[in-house]
TORKOL-859086 format. One record per atom (N, C-alpha, C, O): residue number from 0; residue in three letters; z negated, x negated, y negated. Coordinates in pm, whole numbers. Atoms other than C-alpha are relative to their C-alpha. Layout:
<sites>
<site seq="NUM" type="ALA" Z="Z" X="X" Y="Y"/>
...
</sites>
This chain:
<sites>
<site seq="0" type="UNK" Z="51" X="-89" Y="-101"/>
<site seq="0" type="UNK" Z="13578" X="11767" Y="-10722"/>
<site seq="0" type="UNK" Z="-115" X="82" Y="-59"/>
<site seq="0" type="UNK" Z="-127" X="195" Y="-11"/>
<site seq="1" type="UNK" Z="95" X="-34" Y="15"/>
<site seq="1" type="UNK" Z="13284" X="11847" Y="-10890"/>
<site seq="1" type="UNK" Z="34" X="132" Y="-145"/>
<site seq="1" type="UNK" Z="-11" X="246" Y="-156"/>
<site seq="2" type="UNK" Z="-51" X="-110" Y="105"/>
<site seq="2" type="UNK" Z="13430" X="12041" Y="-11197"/>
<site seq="2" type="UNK" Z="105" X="124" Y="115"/>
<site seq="2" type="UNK" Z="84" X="244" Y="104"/>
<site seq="3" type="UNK" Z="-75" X="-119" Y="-113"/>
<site seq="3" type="UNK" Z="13674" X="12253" Y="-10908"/>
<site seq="3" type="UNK" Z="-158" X="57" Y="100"/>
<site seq="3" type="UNK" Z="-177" X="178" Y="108"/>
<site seq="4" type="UNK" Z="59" X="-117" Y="-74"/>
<site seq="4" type="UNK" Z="13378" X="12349" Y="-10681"/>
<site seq="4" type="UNK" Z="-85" X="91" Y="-153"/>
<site seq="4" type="UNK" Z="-128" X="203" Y="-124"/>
<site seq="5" type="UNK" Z="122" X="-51" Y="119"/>
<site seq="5" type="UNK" Z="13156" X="12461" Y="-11052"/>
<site seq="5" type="UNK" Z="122" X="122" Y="-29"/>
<site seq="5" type="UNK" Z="100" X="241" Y="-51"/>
<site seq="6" type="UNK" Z="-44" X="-153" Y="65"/>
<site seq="6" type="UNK" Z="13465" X="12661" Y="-11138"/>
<site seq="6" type="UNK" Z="20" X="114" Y="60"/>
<site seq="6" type="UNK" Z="24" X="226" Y="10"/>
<site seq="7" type="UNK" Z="17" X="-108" Y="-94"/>
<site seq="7" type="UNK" Z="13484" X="12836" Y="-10826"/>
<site seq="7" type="UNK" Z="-139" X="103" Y="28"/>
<site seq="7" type="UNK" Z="-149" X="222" Y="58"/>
<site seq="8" type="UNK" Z="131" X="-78" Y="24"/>
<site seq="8" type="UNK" Z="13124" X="12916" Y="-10846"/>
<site seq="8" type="UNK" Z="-22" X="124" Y="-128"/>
<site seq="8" type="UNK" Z="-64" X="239" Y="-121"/>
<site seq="9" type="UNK" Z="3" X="-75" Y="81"/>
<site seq="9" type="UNK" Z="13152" X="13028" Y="-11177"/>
<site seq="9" type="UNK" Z="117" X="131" Y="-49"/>
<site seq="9" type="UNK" Z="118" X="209" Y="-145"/>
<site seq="10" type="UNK" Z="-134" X="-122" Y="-24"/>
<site seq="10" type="UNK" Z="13506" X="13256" Y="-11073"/>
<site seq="10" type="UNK" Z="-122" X="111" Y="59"/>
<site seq="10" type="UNK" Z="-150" X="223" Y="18"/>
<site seq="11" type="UNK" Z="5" X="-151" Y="-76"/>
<site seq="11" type="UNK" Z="13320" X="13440" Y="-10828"/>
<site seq="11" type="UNK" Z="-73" X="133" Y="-58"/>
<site seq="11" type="UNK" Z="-191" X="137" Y="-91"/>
<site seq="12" type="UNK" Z="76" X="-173" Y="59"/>
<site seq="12" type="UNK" Z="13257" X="13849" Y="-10950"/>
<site seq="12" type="UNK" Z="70" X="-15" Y="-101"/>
<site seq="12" type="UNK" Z="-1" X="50" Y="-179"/>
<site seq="13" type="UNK" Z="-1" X="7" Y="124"/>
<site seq="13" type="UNK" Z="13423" X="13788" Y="-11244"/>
<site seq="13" type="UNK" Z="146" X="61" Y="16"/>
<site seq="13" type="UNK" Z="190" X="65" Y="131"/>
<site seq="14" type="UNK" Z="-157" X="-74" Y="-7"/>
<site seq="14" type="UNK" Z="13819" X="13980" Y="-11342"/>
<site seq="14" type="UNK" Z="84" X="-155" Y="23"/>
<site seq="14" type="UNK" Z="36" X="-266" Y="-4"/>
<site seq="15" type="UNK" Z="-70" X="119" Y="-52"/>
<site seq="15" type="UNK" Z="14074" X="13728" Y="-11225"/>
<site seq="15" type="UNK" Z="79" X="-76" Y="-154"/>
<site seq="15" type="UNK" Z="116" X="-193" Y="-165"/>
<site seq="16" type="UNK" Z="-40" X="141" Y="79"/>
<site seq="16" type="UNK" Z="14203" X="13622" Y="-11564"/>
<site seq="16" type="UNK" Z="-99" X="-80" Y="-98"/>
<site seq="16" type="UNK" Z="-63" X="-162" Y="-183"/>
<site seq="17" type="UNK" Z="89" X="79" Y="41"/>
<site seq="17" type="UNK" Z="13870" X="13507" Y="-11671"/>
<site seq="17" type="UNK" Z="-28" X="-105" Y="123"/>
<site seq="17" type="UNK" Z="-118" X="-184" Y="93"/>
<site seq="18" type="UNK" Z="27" X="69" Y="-78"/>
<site seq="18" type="UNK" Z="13865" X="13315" Y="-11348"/>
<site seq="18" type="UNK" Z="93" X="-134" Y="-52"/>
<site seq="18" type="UNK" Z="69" X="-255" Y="-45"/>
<site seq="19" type="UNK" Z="-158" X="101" Y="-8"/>
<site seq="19" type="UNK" Z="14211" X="13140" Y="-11436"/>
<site seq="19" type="UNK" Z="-46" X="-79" Y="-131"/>
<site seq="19" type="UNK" Z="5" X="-187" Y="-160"/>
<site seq="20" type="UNK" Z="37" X="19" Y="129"/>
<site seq="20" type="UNK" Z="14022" X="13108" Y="-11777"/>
<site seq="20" type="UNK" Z="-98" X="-128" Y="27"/>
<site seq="20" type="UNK" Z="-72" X="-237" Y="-26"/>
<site seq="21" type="UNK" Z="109" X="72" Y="-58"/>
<site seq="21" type="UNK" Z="13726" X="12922" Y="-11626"/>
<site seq="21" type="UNK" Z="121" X="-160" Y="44"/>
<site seq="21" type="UNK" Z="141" X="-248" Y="-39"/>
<site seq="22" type="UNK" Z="-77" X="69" Y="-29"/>
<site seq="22" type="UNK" Z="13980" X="12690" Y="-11426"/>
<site seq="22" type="UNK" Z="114" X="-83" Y="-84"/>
<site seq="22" type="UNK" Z="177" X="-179" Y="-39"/>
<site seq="23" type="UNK" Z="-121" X="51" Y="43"/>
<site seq="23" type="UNK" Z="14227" X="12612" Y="-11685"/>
<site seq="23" type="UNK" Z="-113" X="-123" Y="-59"/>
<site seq="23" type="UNK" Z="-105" X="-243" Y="-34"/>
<site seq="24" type="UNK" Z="64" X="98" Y="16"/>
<site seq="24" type="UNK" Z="13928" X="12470" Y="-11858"/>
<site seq="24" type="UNK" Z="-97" X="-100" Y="3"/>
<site seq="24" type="UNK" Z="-150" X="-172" Y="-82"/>
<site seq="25" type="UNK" Z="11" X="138" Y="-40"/>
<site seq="25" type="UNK" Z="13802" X="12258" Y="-11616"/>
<site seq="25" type="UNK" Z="76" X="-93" Y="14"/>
<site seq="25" type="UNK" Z="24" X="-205" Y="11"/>
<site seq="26" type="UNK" Z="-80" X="64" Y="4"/>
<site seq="26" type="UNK" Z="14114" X="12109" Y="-11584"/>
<site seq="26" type="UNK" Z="46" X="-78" Y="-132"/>
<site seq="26" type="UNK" Z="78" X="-195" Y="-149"/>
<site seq="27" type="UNK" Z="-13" X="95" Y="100"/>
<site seq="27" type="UNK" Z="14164" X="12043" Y="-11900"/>
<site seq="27" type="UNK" Z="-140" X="-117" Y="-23"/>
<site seq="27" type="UNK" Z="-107" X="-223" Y="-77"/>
<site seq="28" type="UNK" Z="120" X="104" Y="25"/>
<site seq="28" type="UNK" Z="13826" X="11831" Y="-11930"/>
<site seq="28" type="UNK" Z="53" X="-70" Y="117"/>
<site seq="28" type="UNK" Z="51" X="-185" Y="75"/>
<site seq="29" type="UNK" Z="-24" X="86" Y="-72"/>
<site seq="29" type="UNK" Z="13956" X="11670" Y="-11608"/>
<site seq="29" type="UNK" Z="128" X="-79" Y="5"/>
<site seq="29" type="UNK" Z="134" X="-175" Y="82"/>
<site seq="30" type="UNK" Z="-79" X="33" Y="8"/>
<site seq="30" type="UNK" Z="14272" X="11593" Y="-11693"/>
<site seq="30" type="UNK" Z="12" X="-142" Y="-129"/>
<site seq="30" type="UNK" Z="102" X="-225" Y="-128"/>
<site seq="31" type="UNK" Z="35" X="78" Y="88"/>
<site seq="31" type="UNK" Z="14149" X="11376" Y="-11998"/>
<site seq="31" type="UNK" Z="-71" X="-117" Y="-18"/>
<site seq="31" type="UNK" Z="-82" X="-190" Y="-117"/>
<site seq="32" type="UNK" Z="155" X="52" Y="11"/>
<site seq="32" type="UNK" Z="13843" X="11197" Y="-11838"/>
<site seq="32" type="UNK" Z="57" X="-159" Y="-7"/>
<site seq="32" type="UNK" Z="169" X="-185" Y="-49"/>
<site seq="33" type="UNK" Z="15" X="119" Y="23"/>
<site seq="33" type="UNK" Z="13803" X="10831" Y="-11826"/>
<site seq="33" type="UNK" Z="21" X="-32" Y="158"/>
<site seq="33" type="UNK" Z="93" X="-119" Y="207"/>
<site seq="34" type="UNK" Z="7" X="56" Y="-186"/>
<site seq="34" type="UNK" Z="13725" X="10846" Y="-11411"/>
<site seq="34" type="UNK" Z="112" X="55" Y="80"/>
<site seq="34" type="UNK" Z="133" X="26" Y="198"/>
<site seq="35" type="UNK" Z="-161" X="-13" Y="-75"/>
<site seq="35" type="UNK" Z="14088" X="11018" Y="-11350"/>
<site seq="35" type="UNK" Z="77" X="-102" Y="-57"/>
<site seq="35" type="UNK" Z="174" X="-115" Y="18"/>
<site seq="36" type="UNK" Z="-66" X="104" Y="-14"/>
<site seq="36" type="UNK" Z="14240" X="10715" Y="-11508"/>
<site seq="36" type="UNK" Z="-29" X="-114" Y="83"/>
<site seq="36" type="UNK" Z="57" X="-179" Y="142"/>
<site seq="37" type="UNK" Z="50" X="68" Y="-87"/>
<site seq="37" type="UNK" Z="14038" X="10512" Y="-11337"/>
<site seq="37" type="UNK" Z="32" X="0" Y="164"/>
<site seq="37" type="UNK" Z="43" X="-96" Y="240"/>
<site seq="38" type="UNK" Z="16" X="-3" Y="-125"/>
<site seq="38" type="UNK" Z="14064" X="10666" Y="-11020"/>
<site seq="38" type="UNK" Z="158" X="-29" Y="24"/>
<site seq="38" type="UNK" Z="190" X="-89" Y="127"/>
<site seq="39" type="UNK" Z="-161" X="55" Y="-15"/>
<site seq="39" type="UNK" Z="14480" X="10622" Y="-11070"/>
<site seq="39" type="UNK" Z="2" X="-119" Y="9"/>
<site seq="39" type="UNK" Z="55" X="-157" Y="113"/>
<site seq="40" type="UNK" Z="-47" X="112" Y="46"/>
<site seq="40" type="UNK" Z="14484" X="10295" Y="-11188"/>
<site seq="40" type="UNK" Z="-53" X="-107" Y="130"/>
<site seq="40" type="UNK" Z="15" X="-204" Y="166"/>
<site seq="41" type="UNK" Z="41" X="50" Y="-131"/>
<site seq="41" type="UNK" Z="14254" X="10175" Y="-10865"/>
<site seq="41" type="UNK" Z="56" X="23" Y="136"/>
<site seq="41" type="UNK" Z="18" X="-33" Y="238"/>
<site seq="42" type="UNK" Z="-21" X="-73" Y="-87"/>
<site seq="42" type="UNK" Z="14452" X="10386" Y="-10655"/>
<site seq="42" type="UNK" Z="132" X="-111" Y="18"/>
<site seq="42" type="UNK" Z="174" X="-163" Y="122"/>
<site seq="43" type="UNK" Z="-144" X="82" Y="8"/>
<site seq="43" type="UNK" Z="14775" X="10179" Y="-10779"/>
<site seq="43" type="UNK" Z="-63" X="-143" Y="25"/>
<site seq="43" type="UNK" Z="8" X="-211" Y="99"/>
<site seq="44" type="UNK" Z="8" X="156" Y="-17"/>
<site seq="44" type="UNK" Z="14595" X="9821" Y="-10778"/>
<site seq="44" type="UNK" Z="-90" X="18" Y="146"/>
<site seq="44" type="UNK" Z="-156" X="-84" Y="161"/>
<site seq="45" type="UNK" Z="60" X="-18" Y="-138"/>
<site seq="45" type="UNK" Z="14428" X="9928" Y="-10415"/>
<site seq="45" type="UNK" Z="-122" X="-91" Y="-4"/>
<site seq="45" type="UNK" Z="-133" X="-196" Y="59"/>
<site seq="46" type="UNK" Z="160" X="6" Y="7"/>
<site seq="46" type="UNK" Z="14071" X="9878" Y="-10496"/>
<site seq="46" type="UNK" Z="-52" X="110" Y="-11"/>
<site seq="46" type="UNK" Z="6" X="217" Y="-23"/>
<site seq="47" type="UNK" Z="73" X="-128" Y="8"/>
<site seq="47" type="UNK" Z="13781" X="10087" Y="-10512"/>
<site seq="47" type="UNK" Z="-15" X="25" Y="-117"/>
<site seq="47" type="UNK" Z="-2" X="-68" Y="-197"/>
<site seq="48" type="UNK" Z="24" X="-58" Y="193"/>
<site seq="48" type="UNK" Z="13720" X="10267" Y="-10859"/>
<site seq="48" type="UNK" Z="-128" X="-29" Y="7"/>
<site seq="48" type="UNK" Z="-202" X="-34" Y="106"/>
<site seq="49" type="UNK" Z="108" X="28" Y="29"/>
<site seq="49" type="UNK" Z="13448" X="10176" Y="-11072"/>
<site seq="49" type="UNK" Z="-3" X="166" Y="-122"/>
<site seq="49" type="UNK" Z="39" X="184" Y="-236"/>
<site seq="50" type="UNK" Z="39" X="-137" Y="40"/>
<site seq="50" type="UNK" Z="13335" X="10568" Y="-11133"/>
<site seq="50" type="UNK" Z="-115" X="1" Y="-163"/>
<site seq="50" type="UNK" Z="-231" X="-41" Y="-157"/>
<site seq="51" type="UNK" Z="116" X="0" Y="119"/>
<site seq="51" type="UNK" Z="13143" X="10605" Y="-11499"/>
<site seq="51" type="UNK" Z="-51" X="152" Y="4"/>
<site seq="51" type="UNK" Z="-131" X="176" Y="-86"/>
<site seq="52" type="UNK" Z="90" X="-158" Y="28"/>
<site seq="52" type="UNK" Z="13019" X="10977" Y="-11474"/>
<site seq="52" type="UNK" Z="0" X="73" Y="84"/>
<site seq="52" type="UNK" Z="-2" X="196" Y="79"/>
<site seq="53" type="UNK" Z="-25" X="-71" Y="-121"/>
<site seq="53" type="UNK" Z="13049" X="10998" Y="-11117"/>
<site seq="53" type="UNK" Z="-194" X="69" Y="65"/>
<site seq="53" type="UNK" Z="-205" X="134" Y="168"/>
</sites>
């Protein structure tokens, strides 16, 4: 959540494929992290996640 609202902040005023530019790479840093496996792997054993860089 926190990398999607930063990239929206940092879209706005800007030409739209530097926005998409911004977005692709927050996603990629979020797609890699440690607290999206986490947050899967808690999601599948139905506990709460133990967040490291939340």
């Amino acid at each position: 959540m926190r990398q999607a609202k930063a990239s929206i902040d940092a879209a706005l005023g800007v030409p739209i494929e530097d926005g998409m530019e911004l977005e692709h790479e927050a996603w990629r840093q979020t797609i890699t992290s440690q607290d999206r496996a986490e947050g899967i792997q808690a999601f599948t054993e139905k506990r709460a996640p133990q967040w490291r860089n939340a």
